[in-house]
C-alpha positions in Angstrom: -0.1 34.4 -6.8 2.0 35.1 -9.5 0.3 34.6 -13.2 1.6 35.4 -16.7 2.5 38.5 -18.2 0.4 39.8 -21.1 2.2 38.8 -24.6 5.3 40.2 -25.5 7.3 40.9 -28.4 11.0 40.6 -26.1 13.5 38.3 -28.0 14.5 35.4 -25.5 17.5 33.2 -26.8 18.0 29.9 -25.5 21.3 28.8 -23.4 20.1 25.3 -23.5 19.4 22.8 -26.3 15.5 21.6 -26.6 14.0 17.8 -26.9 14.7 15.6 -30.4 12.3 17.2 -32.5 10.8 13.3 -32.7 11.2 10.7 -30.6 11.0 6.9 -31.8 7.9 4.5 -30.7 8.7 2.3 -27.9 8.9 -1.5 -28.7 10.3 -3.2 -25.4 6.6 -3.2 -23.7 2.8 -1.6 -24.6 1.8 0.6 -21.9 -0.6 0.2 -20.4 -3.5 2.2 -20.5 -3.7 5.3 -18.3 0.3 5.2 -18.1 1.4 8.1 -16.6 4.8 10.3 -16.9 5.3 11.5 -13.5 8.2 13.8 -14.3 7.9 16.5 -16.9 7.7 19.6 -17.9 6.2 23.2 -19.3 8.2 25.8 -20.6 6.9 28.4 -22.3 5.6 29.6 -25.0 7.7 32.6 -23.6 6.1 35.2 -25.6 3.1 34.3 -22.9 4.3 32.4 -20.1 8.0 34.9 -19.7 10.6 32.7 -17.6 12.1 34.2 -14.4 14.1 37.0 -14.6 16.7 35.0 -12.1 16.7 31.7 -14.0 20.4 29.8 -14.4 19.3 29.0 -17.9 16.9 29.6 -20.4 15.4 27.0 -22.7 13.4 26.7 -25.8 9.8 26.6 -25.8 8.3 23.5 -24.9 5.2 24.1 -24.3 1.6 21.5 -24.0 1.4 21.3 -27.4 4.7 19.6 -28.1 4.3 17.8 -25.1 0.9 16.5 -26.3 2.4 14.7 -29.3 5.1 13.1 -27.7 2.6 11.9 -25.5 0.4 10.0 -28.3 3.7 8.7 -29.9 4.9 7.1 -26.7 1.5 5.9 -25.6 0.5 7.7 -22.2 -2.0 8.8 -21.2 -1.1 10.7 -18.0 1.3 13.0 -16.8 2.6 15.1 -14.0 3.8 18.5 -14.8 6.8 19.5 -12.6 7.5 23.4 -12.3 11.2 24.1 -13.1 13.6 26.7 -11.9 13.4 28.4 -15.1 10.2 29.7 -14.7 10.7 30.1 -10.7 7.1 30.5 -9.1 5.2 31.5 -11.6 3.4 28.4 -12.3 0.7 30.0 -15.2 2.6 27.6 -17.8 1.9 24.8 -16.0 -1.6 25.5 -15.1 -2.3 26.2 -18.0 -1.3 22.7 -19.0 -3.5 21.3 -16.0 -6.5 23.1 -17.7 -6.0 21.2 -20.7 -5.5 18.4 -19.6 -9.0 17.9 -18.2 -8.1 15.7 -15.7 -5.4 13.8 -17.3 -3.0 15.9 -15.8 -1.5 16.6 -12.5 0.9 19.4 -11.1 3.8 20.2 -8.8 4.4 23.8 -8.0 7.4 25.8 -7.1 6.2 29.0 -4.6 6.8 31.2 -1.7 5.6 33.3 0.9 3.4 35.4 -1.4 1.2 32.9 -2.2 -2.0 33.0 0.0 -4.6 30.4 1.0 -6.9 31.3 -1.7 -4.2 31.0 -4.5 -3.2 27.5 -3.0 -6.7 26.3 -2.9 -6.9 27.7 -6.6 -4.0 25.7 -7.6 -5.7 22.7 -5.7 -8.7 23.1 -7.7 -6.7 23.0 -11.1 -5.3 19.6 -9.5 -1.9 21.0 -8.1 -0.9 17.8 -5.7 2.7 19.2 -3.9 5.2 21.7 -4.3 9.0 21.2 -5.2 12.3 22.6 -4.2 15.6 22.3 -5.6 18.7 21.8 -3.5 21.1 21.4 -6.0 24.2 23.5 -6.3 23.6 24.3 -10.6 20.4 25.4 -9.4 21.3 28.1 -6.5 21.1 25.1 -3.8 18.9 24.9 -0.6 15.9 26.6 -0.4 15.7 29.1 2.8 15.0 26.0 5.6 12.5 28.9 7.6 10.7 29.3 5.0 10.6 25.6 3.6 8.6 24.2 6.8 6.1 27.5 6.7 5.3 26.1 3.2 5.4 22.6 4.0 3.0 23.3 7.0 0.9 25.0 4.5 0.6 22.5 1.8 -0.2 19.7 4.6 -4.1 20.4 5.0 -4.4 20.4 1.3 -2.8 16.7 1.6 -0.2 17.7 -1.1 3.6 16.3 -0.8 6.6 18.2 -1.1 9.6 17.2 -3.9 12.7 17.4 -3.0 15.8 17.3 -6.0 18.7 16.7 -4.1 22.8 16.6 -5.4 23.3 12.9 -4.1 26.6 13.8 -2.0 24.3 15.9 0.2 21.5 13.3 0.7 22.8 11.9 3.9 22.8 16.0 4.9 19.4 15.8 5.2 18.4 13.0 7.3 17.2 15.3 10.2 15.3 17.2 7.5 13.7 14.5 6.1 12.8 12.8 9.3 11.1 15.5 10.6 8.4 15.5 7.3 5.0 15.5 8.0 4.1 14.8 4.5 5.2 12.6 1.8 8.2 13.4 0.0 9.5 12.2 -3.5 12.8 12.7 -4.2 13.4 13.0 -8.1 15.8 11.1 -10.1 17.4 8.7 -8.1 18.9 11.3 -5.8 21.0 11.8 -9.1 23.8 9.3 -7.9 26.6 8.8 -10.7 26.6 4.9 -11.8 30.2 5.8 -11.6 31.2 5.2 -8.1 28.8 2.0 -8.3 25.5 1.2 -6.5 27.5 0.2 -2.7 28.5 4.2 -2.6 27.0 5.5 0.4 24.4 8.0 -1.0 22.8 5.3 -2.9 22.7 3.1 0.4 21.7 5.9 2.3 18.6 6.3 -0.3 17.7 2.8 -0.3 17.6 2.7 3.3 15.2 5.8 3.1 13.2 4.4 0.8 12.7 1.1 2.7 12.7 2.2 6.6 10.2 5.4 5.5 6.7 5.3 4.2 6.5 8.8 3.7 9.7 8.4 1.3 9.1 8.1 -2.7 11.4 7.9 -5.8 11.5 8.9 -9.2 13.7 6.5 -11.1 13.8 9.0 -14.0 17.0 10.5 -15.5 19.0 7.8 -16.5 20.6 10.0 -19.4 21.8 12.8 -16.4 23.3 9.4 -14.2 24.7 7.4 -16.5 28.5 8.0 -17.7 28.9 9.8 -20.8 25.4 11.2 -20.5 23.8 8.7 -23.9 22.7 5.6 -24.3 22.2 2.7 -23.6 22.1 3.3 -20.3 22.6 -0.2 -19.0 24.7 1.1 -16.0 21.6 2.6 -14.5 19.5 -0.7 -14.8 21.0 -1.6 -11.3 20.4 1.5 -9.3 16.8 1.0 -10.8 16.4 -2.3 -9.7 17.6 -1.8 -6.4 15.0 0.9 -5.6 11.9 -1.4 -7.1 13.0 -4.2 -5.0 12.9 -1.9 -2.1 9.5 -0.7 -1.9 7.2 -1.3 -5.7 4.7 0.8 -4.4 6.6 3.9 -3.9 8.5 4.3 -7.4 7.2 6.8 -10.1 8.5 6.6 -13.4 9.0 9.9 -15.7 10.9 10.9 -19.2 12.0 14.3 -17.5 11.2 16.3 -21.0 12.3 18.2 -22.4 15.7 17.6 -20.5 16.6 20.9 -19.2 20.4 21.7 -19.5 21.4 18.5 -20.8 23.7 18.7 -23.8 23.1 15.2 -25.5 19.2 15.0 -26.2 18.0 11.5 -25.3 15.6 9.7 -27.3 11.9 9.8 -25.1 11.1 6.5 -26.7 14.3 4.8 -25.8 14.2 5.9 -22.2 10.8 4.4 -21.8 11.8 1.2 -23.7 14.8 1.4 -20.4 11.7 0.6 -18.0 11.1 -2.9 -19.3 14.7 -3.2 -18.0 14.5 -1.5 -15.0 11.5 -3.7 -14.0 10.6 -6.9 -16.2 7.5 -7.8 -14.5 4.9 -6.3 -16.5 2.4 -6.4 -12.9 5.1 -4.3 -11.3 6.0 -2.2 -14.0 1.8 -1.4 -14.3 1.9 -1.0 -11.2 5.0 1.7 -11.3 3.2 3.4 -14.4 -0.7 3.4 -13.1 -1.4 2.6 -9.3 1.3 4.5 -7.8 0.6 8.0 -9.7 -2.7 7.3 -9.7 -2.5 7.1 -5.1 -0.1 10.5 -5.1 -1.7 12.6 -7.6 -5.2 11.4 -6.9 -5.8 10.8 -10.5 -9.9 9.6 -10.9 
């Protein structure tokens, strides 16, 4: 299982910009209590946690710390820790987070064929819940499919799900793929459809279909500030898409600010993006529902 490297001294100079250094207080809704972000994540401190030699971009540090204070100012509680490209599979960053957490926290890993039983159940212990693998183009596109379902197989007894962050042109692609899961999936960010070619384009059908014919299917309606056109706020072209995908199955949507926004250019404000889900779902049952019950079920949150 691959852990950090001892600190180190090495210079590492971002390519990519980091989060607003503070973020405004939300004022649409309260959340509630034990509101979870399901989609964030760990990077760094790199002079502990190094990111992957092979990594398409490097990003400041943004490590539990800074995430802890966002999370006080925006009023969660919870939060799912998503391993990134950028720090391939060496997940110590992110466990390390978990560990902090003390139960507050869940994780989704990135790994490979290296990883044995024992590091698995390790993970599993320090409440590791699926695994993720990127399949868009920026990011070096599909995984190896041979060795995808040997680690899907693996992750099933564990009861873990996989993630899946597809380019939404390649969604419909996958349909044999996806239909073949034995586990849940959760695909991130909408499927990353542009509002642009409007919400009757055929990815964004093809994903509401998905999300309403298959049980094992899940969506994070995260990343507005990567769909929307011109990339900043306010956002209101996404509100649709959103909607849409709540009216298709409530009890499959997870919500998440996607900090610190890896290569985006134009920082978005964490508090306005969670003021954007009193718009993406008005009813404050529903929108509980999207922020509590539903992380709570995948990431077996106590």
């Amino acid at each position: 299982m691959a852990t950090a490297n001892p600190p180190h001294t090495e210079r590492v100079v971002p390519t990519v910009p980091g989060p607003l250094p503070r973020a405004s207080r939300p004022t649409a809704f309260t959340p509630p209590p034990l509101a979870c972000d399901a989609h964030c994540h760990i990077f760094g401190p790199a002079n502990r946690f190094p990111f992957s030699p092979t990594r398409t971009y490097t990003p400041p540090d943004s490590g539990i710390d800074d995430f802890e204070r966002l999370q006080a100012r925006l009023g969660l509680s919870r939060a799912v820790f998503v391993q990134a490209s950028c720090h391939g599979t060496d997940n110590a960053a992110m466990i390390h987070a978990l560990r902090r957490g003390n139960g507050r926290y869940a994780g989704v890993a990135m790994i490979d064929d290296t990883f044995t039983d024992a590091d698995l159940e390790d993970m599993h212990s320090n409440r590791v819940r699926g695994i993720r693998f990127n399949f868009v183009a920026h990011l070096g596109g599909a995984p190896d499919l041979e060795q995808f379902w040997r680690l899907v197989q693996r992750v099933e007894p564990l009861g873990w799900h996989v993630v899946l962050h597809f380019d939404a042109r390649d969604l419909a692609a996958y349909a044999d793929l996806l239909d073949a899961m034995p586990i849940p999936y959760v695909i991130d960010h909408m499927a990353r459809v542009p509002t642009t070619d409007g919400i009757d384009q055929p990815p964004f059908q093809h994903l509401l279909r998905l999300l309403a014919d298959d049980e094992r299917c899940w969506v994070k309606i995260s990343c507005a500030e990567r769909l929307t056109e011109g990339r900043v706020a306010p956002f209101d072209d996404v509100v649709p898409f959103a909607r849409a995908l709540v009216a298709a199955a409530p009890d499959r949507i997870l919500w998440g600010t996607d900090w610190p926004h890896p290569n985006m250019t134009v920082m978005p404000d964490e508090g306005e993006l969670t003021d954007l889900l009193a718009a993406y779902v008005p009813n404050a049952q529903t929108r509980n529902r999207i922020l509590v019950d539903n992380p709570q079920l995948l990431y077996d949150f106590v």
